[in-house]
C-alpha positions as CSV (number, residue, x, y, z in Angstrom):
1,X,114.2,86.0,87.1
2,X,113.5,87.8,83.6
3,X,115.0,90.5,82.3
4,X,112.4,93.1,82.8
5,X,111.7,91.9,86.8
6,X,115.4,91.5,87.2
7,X,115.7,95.4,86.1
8,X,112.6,96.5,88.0
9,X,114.2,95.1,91.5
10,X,118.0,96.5,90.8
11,X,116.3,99.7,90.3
12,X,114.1,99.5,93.9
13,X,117.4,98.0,95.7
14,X,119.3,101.9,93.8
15,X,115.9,104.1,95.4
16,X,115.8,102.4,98.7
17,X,119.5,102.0,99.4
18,X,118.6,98.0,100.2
19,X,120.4,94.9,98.2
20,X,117.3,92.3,98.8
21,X,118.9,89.1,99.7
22,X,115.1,87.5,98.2
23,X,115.0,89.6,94.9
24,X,111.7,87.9,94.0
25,X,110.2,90.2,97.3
26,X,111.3,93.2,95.6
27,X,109.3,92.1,92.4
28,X,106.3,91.0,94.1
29,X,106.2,94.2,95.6
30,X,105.7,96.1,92.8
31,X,103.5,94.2,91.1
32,X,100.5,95.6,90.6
33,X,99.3,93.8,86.9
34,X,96.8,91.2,87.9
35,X,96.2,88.9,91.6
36,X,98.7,86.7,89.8
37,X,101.1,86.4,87.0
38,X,103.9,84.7,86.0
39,X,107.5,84.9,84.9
40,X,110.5,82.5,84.1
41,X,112.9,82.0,87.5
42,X,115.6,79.7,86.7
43,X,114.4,78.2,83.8
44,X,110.9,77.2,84.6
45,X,107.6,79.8,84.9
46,X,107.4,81.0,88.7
47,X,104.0,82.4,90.1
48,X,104.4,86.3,91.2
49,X,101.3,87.5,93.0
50,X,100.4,91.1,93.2
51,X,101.6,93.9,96.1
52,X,98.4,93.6,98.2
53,X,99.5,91.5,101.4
54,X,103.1,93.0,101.2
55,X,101.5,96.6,101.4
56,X,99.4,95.4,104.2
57,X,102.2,93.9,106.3
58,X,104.4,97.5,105.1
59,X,101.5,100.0,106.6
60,X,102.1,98.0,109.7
61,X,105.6,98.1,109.4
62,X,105.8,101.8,108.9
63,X,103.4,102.3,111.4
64,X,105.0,100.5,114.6
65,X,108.7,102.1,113.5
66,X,107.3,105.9,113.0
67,X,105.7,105.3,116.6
68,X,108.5,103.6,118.0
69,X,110.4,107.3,117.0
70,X,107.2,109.1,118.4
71,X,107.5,107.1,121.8
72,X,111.5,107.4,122.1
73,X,111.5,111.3,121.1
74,X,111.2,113.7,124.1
75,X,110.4,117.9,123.8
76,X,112.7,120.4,124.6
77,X,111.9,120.2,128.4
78,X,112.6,116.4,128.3
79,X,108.9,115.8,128.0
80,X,107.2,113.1,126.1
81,X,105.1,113.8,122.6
82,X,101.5,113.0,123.3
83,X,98.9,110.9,121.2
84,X,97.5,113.9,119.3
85,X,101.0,114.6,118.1
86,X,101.4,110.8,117.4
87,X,97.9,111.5,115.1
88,X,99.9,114.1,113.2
89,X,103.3,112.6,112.5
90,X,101.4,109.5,111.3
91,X,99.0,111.7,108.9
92,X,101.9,113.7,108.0
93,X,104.4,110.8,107.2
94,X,102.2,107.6,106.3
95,X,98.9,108.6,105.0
96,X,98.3,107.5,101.4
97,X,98.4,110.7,100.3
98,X,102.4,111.3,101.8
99,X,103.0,107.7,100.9
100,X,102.2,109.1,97.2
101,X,103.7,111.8,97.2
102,X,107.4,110.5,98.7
103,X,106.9,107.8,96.2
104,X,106.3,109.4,93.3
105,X,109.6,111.7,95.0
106,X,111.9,109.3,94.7
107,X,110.6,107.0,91.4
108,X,108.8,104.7,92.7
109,X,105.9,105.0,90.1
110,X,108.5,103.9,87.7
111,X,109.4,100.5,88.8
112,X,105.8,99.4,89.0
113,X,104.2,96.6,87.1
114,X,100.9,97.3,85.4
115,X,98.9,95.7,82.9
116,X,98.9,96.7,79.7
117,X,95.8,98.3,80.3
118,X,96.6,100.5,83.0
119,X,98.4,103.3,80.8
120,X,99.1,105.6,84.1
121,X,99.9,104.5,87.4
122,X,97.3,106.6,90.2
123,X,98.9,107.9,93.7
124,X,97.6,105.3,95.1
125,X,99.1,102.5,93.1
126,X,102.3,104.5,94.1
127,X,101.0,104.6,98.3
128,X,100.6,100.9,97.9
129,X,103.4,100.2,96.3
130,X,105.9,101.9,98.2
131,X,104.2,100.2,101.5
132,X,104.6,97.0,99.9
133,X,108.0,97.6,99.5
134,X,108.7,98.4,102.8
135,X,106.7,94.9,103.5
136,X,108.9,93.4,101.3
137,X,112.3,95.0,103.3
138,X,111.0,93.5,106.6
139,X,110.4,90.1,105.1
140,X,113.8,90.3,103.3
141,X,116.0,91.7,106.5
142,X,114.0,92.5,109.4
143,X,113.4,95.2,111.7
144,X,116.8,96.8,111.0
145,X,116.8,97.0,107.8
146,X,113.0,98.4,107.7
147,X,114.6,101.4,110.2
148,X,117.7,102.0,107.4
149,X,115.4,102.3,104.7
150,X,112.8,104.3,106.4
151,X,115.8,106.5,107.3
152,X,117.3,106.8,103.5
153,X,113.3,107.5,102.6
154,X,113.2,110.5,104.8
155,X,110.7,108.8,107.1
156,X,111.9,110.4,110.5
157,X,112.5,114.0,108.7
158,X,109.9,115.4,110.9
159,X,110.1,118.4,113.3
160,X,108.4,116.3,116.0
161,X,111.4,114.3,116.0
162,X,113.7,116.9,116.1
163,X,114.9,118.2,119.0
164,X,114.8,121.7,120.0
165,X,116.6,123.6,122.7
């Protein structure tokens, strides 16, 4: 892997608190340049396609683990969350907007890959990449590793899951 992909994925493994066993993952998932480009792997030019199915595959992710939480957390009384608080733990935590937001939080907008053309990266360059990410995680090491990251990402910081006496 090149220099500047082989930096870009050592600094996604340092914000996510994940070693990616499939480092070209990590660089797919932030790629954002063009449906396709290429770089040198081992000597020989390597396609790299863009974020967009990893992203696709990480709202998913993010979404069935969140509610997973929502469905295992119980109230005060011992009584379960309903669907409209379901409805506002995933606006709250996964919307593009938050996605955004947590990104741009913990320098994900820095690891991107744009084309040259594209002098700033938008929020939701930064949504989409950080879902791909977490795509990329569950591709890379599974449903437990999606949950550690998630974790280390402040993804279950949420009074609903909180308990309060």
């Amino acid at each position: 892997m090149s220099l500047s992909f082989t930096s870009r994925v050592l600094e996604i493994e340092a914000i996510i608190d994940h070693v990616f066993s499939k480092k070209r993952l990590a660089a797919e998932a932030a790629q954002m340049a063009a449906p396709l480009i290429t770089f040198v792997e081992d000597n020989a030019f390597k396609p790299l396609y863009n974020n967009k199915r990893l992203a696709i595959l990480g709202e998913a992710v993010l979404a069935r683990e969140l509610c997973s939480a929502w469905f295992r957390m119980r109230g005060s009384y011992d009584e379960a969350l309903s669907p409209a608080q379901w409805t506002q733990l995933r606006n709250d935590m996964i919307s593009n907007d938050s996605l955004a937001r947590r990104g741009y939080n913990s320098g994900i907008d820095k690891v991107i890959i744009t084309a040259s053309s594209t002098p700033h990266v938008s929020p939701k360059m930064v949504a989409t990449t950080l879902a791909a990410i977490m795509g990329a995680v569950h591709e890379d090491g599974g449903d437990t590793a999606v949950h550690k990251v998630m974790q280390h990402l402040g993804f279950f910081n949420h009074t609903l899951l909180t308990v309060t006496s």
